[in-house]
TORKOL-4160 file (C-alpha; in steps of 0.2 Angstrom, whole numbers, padded with zeros to 4 digits, m for minus):
273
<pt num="1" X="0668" Y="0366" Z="0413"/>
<pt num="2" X="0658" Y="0351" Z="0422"/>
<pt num="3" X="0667" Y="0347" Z="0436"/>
<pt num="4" X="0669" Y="0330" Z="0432"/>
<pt num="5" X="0678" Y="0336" Z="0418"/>
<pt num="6" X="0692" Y="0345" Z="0429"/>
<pt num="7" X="0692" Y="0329" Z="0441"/>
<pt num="8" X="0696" Y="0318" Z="0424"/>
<pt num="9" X="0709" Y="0330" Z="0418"/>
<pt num="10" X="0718" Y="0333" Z="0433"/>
<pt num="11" X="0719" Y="0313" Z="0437"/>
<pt num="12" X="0726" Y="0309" Z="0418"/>
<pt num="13" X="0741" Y="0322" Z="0424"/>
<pt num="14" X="0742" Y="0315" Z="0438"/>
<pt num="15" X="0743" Y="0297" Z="0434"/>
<pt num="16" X="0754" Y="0300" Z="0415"/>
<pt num="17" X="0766" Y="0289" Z="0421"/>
<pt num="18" X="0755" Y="0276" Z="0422"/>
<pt num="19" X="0746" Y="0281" Z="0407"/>
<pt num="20" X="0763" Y="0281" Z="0396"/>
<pt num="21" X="0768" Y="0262" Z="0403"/>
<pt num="22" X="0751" Y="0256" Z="0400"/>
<pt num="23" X="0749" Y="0262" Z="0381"/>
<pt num="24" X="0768" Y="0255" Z="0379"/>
<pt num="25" X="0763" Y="0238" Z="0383"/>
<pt num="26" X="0748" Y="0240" Z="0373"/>
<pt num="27" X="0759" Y="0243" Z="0357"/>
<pt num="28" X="0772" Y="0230" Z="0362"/>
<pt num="29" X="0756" Y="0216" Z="0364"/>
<pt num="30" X="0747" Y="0220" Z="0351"/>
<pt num="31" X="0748" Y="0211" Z="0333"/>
<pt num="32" X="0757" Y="0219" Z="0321"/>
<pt num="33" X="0753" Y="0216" Z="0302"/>
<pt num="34" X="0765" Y="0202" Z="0292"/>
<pt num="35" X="0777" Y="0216" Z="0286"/>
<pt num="36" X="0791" Y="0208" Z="0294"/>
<pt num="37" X="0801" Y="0203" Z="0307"/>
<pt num="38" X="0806" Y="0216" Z="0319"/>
<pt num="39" X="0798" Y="0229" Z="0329"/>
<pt num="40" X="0801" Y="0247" Z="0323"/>
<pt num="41" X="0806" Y="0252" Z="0342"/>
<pt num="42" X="0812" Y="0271" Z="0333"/>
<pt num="43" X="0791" Y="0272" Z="0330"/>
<pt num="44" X="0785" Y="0266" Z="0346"/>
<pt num="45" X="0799" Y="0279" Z="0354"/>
<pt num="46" X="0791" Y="0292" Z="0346"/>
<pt num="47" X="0774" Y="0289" Z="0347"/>
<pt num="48" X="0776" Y="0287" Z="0368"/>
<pt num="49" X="0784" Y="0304" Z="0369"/>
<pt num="50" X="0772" Y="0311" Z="0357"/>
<pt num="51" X="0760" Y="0305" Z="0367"/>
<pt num="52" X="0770" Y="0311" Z="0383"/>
<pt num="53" X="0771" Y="0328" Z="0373"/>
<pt num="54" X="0751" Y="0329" Z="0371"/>
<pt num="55" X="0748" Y="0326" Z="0392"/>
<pt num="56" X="0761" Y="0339" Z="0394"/>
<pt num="57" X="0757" Y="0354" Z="0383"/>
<pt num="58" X="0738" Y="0351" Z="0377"/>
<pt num="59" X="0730" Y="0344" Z="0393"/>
<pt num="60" X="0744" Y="0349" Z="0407"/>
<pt num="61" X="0741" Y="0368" Z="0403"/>
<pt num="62" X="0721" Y="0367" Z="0401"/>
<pt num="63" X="0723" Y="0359" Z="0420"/>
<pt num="64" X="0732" Y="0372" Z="0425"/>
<pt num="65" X="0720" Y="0385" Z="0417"/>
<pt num="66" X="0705" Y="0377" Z="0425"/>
<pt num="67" X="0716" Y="0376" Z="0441"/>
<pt num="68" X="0718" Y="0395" Z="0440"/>
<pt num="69" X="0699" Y="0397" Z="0436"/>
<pt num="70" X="0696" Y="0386" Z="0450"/>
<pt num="71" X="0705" Y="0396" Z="0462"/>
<pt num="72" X="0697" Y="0414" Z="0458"/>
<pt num="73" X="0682" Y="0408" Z="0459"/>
<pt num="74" X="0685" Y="0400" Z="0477"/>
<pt num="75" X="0691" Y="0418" Z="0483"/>
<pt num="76" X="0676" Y="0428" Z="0474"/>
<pt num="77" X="0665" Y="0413" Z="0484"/>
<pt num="78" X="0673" Y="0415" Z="0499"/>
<pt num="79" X="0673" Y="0435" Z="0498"/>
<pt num="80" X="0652" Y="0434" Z="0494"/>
<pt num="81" X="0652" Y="0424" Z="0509"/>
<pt num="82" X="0660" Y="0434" Z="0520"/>
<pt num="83" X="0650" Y="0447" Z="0516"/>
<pt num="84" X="0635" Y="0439" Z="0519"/>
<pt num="85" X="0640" Y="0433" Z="0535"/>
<pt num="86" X="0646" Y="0447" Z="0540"/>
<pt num="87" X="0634" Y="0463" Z="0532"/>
<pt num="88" X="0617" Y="0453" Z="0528"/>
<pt num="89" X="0614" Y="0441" Z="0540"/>
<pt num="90" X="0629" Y="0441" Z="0554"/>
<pt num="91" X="0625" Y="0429" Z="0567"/>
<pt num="92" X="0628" Y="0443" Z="0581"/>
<pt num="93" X="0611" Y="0450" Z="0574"/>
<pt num="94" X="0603" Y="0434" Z="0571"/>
<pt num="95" X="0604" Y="0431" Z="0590"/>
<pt num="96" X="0598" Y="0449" Z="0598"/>
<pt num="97" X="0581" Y="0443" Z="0586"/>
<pt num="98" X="0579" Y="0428" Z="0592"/>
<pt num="99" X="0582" Y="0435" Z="0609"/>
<pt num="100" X="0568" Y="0448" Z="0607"/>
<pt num="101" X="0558" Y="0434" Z="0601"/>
<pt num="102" X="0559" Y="0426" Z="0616"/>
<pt num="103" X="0555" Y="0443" Z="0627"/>
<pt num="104" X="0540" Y="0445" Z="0614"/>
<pt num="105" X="0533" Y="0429" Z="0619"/>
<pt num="106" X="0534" Y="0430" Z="0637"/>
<pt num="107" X="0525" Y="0447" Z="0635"/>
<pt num="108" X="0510" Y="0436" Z="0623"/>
<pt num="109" X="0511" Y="0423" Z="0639"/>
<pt num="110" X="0506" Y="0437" Z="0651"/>
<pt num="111" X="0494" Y="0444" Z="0640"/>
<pt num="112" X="0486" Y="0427" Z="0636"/>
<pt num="113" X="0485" Y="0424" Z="0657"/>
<pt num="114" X="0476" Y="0442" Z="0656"/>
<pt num="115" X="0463" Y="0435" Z="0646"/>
<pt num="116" X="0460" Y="0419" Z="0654"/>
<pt num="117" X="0457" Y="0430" Z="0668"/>
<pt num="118" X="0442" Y="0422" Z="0677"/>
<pt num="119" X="0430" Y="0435" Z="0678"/>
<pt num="120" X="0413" Y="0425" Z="0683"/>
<pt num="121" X="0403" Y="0435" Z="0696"/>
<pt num="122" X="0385" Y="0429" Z="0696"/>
<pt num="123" X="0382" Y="0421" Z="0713"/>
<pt num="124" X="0361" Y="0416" Z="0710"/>
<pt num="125" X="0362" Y="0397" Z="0701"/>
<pt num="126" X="0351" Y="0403" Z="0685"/>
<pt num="127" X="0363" Y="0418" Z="0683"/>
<pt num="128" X="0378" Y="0409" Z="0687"/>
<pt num="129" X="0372" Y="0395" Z="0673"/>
<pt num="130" X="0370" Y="0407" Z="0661"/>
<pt num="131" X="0385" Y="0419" Z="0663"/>
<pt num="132" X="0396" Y="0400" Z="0663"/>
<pt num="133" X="0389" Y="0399" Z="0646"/>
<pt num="134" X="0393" Y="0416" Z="0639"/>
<pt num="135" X="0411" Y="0415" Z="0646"/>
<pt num="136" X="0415" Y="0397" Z="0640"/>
<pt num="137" X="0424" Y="0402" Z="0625"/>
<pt num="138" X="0414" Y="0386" Z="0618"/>
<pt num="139" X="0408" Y="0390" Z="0601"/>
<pt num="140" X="0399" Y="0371" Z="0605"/>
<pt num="141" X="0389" Y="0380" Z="0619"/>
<pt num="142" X="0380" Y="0394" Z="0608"/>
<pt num="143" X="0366" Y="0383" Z="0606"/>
<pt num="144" X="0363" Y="0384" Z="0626"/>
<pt num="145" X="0363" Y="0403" Z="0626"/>
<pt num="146" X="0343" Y="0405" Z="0621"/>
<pt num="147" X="0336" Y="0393" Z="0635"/>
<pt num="148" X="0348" Y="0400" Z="0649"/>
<pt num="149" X="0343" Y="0420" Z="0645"/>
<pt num="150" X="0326" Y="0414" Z="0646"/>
<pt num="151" X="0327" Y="0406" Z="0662"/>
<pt num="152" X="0334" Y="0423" Z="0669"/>
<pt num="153" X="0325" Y="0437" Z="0659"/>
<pt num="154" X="0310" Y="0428" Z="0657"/>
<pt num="155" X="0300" Y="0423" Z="0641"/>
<pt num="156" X="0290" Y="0438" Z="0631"/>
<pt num="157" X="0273" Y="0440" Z="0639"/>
<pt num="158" X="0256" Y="0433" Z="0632"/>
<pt num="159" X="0245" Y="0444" Z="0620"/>
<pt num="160" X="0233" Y="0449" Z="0635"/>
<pt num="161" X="0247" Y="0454" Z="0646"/>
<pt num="162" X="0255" Y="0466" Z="0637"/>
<pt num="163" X="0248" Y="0476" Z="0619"/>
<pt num="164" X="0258" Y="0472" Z="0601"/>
<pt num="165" X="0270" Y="0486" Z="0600"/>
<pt num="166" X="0276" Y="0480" Z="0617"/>
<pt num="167" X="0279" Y="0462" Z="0615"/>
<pt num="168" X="0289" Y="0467" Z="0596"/>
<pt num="169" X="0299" Y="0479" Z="0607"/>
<pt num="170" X="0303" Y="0464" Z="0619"/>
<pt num="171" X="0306" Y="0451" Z="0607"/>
<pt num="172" X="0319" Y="0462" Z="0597"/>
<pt num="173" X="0328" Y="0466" Z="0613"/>
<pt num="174" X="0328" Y="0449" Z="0618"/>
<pt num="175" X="0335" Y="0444" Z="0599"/>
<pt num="176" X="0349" Y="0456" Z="0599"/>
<pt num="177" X="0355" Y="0454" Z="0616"/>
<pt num="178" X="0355" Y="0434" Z="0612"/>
<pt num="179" X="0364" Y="0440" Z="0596"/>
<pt num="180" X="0376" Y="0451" Z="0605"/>
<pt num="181" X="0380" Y="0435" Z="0620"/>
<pt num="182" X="0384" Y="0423" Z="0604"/>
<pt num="183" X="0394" Y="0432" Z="0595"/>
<pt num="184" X="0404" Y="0436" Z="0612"/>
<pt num="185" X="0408" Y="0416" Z="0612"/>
<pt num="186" X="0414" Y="0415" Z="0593"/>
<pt num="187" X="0424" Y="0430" Z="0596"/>
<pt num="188" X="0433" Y="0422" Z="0611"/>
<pt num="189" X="0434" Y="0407" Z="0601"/>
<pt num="190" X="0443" Y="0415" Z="0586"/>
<pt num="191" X="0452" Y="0426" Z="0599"/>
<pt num="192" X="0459" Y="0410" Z="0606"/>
<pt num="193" X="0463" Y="0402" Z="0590"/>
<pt num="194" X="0474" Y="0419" Z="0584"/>
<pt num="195" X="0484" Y="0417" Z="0600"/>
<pt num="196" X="0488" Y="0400" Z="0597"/>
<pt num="197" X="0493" Y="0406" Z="0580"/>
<pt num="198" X="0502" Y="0420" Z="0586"/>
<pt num="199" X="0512" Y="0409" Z="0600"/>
<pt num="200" X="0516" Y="0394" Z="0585"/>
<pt num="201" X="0522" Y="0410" Z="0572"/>
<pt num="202" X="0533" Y="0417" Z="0585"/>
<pt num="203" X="0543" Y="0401" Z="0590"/>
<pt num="204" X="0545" Y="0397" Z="0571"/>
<pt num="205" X="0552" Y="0415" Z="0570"/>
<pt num="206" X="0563" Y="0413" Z="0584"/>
<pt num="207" X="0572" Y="0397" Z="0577"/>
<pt num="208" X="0567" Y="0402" Z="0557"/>
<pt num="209" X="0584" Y="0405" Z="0547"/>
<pt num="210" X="0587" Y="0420" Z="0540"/>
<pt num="211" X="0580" Y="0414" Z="0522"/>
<pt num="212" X="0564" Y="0409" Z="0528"/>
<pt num="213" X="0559" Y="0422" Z="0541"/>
<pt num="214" X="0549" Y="0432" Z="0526"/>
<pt num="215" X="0537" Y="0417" Z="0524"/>
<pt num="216" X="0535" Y="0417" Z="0542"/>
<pt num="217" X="0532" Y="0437" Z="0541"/>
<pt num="218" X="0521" Y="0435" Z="0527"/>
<pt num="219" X="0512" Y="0423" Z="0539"/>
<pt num="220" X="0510" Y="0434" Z="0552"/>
<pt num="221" X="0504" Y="0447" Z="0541"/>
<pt num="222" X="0489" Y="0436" Z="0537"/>
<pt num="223" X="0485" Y="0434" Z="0553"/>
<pt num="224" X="0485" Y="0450" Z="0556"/>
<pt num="225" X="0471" Y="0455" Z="0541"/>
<pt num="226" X="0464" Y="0441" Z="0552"/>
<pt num="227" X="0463" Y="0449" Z="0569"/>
<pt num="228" X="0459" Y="0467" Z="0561"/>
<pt num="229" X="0443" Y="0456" Z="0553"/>
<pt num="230" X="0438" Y="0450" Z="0569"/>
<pt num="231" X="0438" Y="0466" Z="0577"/>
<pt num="232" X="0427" Y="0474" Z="0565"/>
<pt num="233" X="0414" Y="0459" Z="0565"/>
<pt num="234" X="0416" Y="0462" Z="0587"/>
<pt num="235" X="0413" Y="0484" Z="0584"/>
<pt num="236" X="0400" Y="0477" Z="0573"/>
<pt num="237" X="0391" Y="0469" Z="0584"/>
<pt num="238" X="0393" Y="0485" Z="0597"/>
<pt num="239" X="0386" Y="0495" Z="0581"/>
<pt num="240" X="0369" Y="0485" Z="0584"/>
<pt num="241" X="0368" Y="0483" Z="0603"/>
<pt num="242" X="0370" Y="0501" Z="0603"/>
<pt num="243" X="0356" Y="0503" Z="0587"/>
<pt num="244" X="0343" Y="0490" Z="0599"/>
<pt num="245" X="0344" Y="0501" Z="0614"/>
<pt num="246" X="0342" Y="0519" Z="0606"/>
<pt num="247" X="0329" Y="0509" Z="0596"/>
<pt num="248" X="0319" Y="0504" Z="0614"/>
<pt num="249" X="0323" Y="0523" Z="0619"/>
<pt num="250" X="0312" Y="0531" Z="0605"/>
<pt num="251" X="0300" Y="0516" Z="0608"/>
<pt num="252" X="0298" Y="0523" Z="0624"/>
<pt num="253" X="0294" Y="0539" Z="0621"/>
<pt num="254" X="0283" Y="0536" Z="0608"/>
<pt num="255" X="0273" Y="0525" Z="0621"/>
<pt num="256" X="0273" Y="0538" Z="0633"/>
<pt num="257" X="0267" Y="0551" Z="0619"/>
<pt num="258" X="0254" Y="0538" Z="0614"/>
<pt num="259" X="0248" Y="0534" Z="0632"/>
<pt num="260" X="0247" Y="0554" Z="0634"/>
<pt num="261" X="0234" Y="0554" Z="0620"/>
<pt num="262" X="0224" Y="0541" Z="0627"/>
<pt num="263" X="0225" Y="0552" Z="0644"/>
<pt num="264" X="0220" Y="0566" Z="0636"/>
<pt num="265" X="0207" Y="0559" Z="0626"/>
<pt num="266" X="0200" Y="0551" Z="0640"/>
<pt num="267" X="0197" Y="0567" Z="0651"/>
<pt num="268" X="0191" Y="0576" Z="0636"/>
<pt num="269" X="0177" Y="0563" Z="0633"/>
<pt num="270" X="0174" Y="0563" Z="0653"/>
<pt num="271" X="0172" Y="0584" Z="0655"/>
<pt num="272" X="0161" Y="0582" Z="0641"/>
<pt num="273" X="0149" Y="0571" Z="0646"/>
């Protein structure tokens, strides 16, 4: 039953007293039809303690009945309370979390200080440039990374310096180094913004209620697809530093056979003549 319906209920048995007076002065003022001259007082009697009857067996028992409900229902709440209060979510547990929390953030404060770590250690002024760059953690100063490594390792040398398998060599180093410095800036960019992440998600968690601490977890689990991502696009970029340099080490070889040739060659046609 609505609980406006028991309030209703309960104040009519409350007030009946009231009720009764009220419907007696009703029938008293109102117009009786011209049958004669006298009021049937006998009727009116009856039809108060009828009335009177009604409130007390009809709508006094059905109080008492939802009374009853009422009150079972109260102790079945209370009990599903208490057990939740006291089995799933007791507040003694609810503070060691948010205490380790707080222990796990100081130990993300630390690590975050490790990182910040200034670890600049060129000490020529074109070096120094170009290493302030590649450990700004500015994904706005990539576009600076080509002029400042060719200030320091120089541009590829002009055709009648150096033959065409040389010059390719060269440039491809110099491209995948490039690659490798600029991807090192986004990587501590994103780096960066998954700490800020990770520091917003763990004060959440340590003042979340217990109802909401899965949306946050399922936020940290996100974040953590997240960082695995980035550490694959970092090994990634490992992957093909490591590629460019075995590349240059066959290409040396391969010069050094070839420049045996031409050695060779060149004595053969000298002994001959």
């Amino acid at each position: 039953m609505p609980a406006f319906l028991g309030d209703a209920f309960h104040w009519i048995w409350q007030e009946k007293t009231r009720i009764i007076a009220i419907l007696l002065v009703f029938v008293l003022l109102t117009p009786q039809p011209a049958k004669g001259q006298f009021i049937d007082w006998a009727a009116v009697v009856a039809a108060i303690n009828a009335i009177g009857t009604a409130l007390s067996n009809v709508i006094g028992s059905g109080l008492q009945a939802i009374n009853s409900a009422l009150g079972t229902v109260d102790s079945i709440l209370n009990t599903i309370n208490g057990f939740f209060q006291n089995q799933i979510y007791p507040q003694a547990g609810i503070n060691r979390a948010r205490g380790v929390v707080g222990v796990v953030q100081g130990i993300y404060n630390v690590i975050r200080g490790l990182v910040n770590l200034n670890v600049a250690s060129a000490t020529l002024a074109n070096p120094r440039q170009l290493e302030t760059v590649i450990l700004s953690r500015n994904p706005g100063a990539i576009g600076q990374v080509s002029g400042q490594y060719t200030t320091v390792y120089q541009t590829i040398p002009a055709p009648t310096d150096a033959p065409p398998p040389v010059r390719d060599m060269i440039d491809m180093t110099d491209a995948t180094a490039q690659a490798a410095l600029k991807k090192a800036i986004a990587i501590d960019a994103a780096a960066d913004q998954l700490m800020n992440a990770s520091d917003q998600l763990a004060a959440e968690l340590g003042q979340a209620a217990p109802g909401t601490a899965p949306m946050i977890e399922a936020q940290s689990a996100a974040m953590l697809v997240k960082a695995h991502a980035l550490t694959q696009s970092a090994m990634a970029e490992l992957f093909r530093v490591r590629a460019i340099d075995m590349a240059n080490t066959g290409a040396a070889l391969k010069f050094n056979a070839n420049h045996a040739s031409d050695t060779r060659r060149d004595l053969t046609n000298m002994f001959v003549k």
